[in-house]
DOMARKE-203543 format. One record per residue (C-alpha): residue number from 1; residue in one letter; z, y, x. Coordinates in steps of 0.001 Angstrom, whole numbers. Last residue first. Layout:
marfi	torkol	Z	Y	X
NUM	A	Z	Y	X
...
This chain:
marfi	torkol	Z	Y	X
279	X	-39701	25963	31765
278	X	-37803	26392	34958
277	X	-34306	28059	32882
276	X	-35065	24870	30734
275	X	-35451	22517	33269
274	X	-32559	23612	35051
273	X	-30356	23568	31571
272	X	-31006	19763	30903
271	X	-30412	19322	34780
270	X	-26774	20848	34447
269	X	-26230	19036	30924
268	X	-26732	15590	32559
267	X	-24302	16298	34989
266	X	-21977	16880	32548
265	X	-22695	13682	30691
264	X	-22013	11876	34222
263	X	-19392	13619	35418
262	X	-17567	12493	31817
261	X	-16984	15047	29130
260	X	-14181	17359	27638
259	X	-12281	16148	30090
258	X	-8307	14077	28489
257	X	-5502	16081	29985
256	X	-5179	18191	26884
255	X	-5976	14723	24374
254	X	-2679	13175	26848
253	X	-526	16369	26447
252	X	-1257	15674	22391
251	X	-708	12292	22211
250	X	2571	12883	24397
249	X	3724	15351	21977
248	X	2929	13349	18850
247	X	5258	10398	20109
246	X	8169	13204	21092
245	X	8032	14414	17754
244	X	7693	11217	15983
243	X	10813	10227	17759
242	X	12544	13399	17004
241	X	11325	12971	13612
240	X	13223	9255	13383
239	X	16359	10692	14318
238	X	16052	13542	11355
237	X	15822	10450	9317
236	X	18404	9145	10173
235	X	20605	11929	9304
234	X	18725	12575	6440
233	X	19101	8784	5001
232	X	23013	9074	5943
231	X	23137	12799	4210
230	X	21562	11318	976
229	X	24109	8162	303
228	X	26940	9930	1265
227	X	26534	12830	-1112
226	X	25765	10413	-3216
225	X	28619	7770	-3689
224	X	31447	10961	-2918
223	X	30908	12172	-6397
222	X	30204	16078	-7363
221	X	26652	15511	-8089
220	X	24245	16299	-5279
219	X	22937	19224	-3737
218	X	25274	21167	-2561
217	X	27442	18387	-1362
216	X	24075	16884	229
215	X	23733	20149	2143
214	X	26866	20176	3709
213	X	26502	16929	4898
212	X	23343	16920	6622
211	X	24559	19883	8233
210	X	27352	18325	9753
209	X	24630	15902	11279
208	X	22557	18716	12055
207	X	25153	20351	14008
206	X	25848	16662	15775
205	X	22395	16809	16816
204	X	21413	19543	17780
203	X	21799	18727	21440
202	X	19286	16207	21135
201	X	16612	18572	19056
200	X	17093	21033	21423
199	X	15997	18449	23912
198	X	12781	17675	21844
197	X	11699	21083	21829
196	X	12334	23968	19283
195	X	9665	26945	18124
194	X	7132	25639	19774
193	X	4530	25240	16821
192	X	4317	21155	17175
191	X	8130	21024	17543
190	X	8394	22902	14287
189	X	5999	21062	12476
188	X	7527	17365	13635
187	X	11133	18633	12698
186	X	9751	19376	9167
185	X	7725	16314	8915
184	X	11054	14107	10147
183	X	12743	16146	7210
182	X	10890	15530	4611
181	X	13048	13218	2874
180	X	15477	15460	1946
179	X	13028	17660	-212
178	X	12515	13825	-2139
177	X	16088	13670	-2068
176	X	16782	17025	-3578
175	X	13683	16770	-6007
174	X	14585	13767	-7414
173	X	18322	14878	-7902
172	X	17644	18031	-9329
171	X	15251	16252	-11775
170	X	17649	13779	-12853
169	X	20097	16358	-13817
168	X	17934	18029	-15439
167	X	16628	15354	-17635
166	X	20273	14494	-18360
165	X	20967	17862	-19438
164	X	17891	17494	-21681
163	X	19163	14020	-23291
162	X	22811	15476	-23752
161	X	25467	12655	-22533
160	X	27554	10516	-24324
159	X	30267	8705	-22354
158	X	33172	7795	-25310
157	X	36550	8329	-23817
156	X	39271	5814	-25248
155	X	40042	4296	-21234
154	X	39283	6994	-18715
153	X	35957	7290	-16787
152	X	36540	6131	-13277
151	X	34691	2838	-13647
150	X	31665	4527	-15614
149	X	31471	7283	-13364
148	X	31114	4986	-10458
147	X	28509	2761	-11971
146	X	26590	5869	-12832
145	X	26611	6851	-8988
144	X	25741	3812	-7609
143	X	22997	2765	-10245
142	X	21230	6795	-9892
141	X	21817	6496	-5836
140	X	19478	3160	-5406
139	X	16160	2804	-7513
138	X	15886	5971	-8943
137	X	17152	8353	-5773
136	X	15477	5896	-3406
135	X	12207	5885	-5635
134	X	12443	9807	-5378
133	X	13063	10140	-1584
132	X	10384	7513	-1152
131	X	7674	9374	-3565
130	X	8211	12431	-1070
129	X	8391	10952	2133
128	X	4496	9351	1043
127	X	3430	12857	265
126	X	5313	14010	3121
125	X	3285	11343	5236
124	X	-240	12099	3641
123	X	36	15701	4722
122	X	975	14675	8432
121	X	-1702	12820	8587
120	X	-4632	15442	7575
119	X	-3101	17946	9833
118	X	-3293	16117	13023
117	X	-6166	15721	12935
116	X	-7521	18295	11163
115	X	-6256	20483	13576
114	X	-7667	18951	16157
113	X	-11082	19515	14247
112	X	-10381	23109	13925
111	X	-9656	24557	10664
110	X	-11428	26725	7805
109	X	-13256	23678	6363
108	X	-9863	21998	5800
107	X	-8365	24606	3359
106	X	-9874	23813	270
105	X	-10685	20705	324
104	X	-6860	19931	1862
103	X	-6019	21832	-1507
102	X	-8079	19732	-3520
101	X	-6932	16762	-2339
100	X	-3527	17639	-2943
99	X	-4198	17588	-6586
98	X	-5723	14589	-6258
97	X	-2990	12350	-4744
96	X	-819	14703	-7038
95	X	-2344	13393	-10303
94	X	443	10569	-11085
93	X	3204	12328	-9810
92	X	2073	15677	-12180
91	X	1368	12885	-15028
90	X	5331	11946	-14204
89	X	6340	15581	-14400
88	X	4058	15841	-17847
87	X	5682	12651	-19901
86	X	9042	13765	-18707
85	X	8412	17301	-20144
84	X	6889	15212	-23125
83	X	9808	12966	-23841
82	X	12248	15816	-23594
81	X	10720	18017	-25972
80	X	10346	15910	-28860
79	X	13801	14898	-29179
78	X	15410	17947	-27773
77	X	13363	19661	-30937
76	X	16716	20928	-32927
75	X	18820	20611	-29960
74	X	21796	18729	-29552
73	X	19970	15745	-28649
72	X	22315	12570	-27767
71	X	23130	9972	-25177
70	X	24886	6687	-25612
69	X	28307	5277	-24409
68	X	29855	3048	-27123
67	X	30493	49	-24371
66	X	29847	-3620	-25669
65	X	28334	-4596	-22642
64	X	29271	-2071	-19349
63	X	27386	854	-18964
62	X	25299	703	-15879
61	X	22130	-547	-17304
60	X	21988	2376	-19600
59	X	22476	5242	-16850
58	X	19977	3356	-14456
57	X	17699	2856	-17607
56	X	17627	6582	-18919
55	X	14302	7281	-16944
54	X	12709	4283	-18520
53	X	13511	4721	-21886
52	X	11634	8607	-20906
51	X	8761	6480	-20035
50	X	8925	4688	-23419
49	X	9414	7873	-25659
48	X	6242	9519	-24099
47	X	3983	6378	-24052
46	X	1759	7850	-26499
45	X	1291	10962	-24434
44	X	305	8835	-21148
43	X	-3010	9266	-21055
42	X	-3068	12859	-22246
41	X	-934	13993	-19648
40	X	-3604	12145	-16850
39	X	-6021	14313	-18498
38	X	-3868	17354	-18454
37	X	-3231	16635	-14477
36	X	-6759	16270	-13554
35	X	-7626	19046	-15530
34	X	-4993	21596	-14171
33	X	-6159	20118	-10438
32	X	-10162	20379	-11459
31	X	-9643	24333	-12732
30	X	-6927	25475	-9457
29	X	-10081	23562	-7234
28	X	-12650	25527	-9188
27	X	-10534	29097	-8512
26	X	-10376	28699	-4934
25	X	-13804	28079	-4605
24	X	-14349	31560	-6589
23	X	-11979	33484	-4593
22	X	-13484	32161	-1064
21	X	-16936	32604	-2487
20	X	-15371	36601	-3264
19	X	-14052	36921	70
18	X	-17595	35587	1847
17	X	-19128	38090	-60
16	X	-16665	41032	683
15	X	-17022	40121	4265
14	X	-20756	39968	3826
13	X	-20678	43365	2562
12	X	-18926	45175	4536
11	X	-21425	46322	7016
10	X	-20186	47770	10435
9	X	-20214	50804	11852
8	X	-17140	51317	13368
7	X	-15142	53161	10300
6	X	-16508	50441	7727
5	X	-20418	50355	6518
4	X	-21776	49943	2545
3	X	-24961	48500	2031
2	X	-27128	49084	-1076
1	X	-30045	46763	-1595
């Protein structure tokens, strides 16, 4: 078998075989995420029209009764389209638990077990973050805001909106809260790597507040309704990850102070290692 040596001496090739496993893993958990989400896709084809019903509803239920508001498809294949990209971003929701499975699987062998502890959690709470900035958006911004454009549109103006621009605008808006939302994870991470402390954090505060606010006018639809309503949820929020920052701080002085093992057990080693050096 031919071996092939670096500059010092060294073989090569069990780097470049340990690379190449790395590749191949890699490569399965892309295959079983794609599949996962295809299959879920598949489920839910039939139900295309019906889940994209359910998108419009906030707009829908907002219009007043008898109003002539509606949307429409200016494109030759909007119609088919729209239902199916909506069809795939919820079968990417759906399949995400699993998808991000397969990255943890992935990555977790190559850490430390205090790593995976505290890495493991703080994946499953932007995950969670990340549906709640999306169900706030759905369930509480979309019937604010639409209820606002409907009282301030004039009298003798029909409302009809483009189905795709109406996707888009839906999707900028999950995504920016559910981004939004993952701010006490973000001001965890950076507390955890040193980079800022929790008295930073405190005199931050009212530059992250006007912060807050700048970003949600970027974000959000020109209305008052949302900006307010996401930079109040990241303000708070960014309150609540100084808390968890400080909580996972003292956890982690207290697992530093905590021995590795009692006098006893170490004592116990000691003999363990007399009789062997004796034997």
């Amino acid at each position: 078998m031919n071996t092939s040596q670096n500059d010092y001496g060294t073989s090569t090739d069990g780097a470049e075989e340990t690379f190449f496993s790395h590749l191949v893993e890699l490569r399965t958990r892309l295959i079983r995420a794609v599949l996962a989400i295809l299959i879920v896709l598949l489920c839910l084809l039939p139900w295309a029209r019906q889940l994209y019903a359910l998108l419009a509803l906030p707009l829908m239920s907002a219009l007043p009764e008898g109003y002539a508001g509606s949307m429409v498809s200016t494109d030759v294949v909007g119609g088919f389209l729209v239902p199916l990209k909506v069809a795939t971003m919820t079968a990417f929701l759906i399949a995400l638990p699993y998808v991000l499975y397969q990255v943890w699987a992935f990555v977790a062998p190559g850490l430390y077990r205090h790593e995976k502890r505290f890495a493991l959690p703080l994946l499953v709470a932007s995950v969670l973050l990340f549906f709640l900035g999306i169900a706030f958006a759905y369930y509480l911004v979309f019937p604010a805001v639409f209820r606002f454009m409907v009282a301030i549109m004039p009298e003798g103006v029909t409302w009809m909106t483009d189905i795709d621009k109406y996707l888009s605008f839906v999707l900028t808006t999950f995504f920016a809260f559910g981004i939004a939302f993952e701010v006490p994870v973000v001001v965890v991470l950076l507390v955890k790597a040193g980079v800022v402390d929790i008295a930073w954090l405190k005199e931050a505060r009212p530059y992250a507040i006007v912060g807050a606010f700048i970003i949600a006018a970027i974000v959000t639809p020109p209305d008052v309704i949302s900006q307010f309503m996401l930079a109040v949820p990241m303000c708070l929020l960014y309150e609540a990850g100084i808390f968890c920052a400080r909580w996972v701080g003292k956890a982690s002085a207290a697992q530093e102070e905590e021995p590795l093992m009692s006098e006893a057990e170490l004592n116990a080693a000691l003999n363990e290692a007399e009789k062997g050096k004796i034997g």
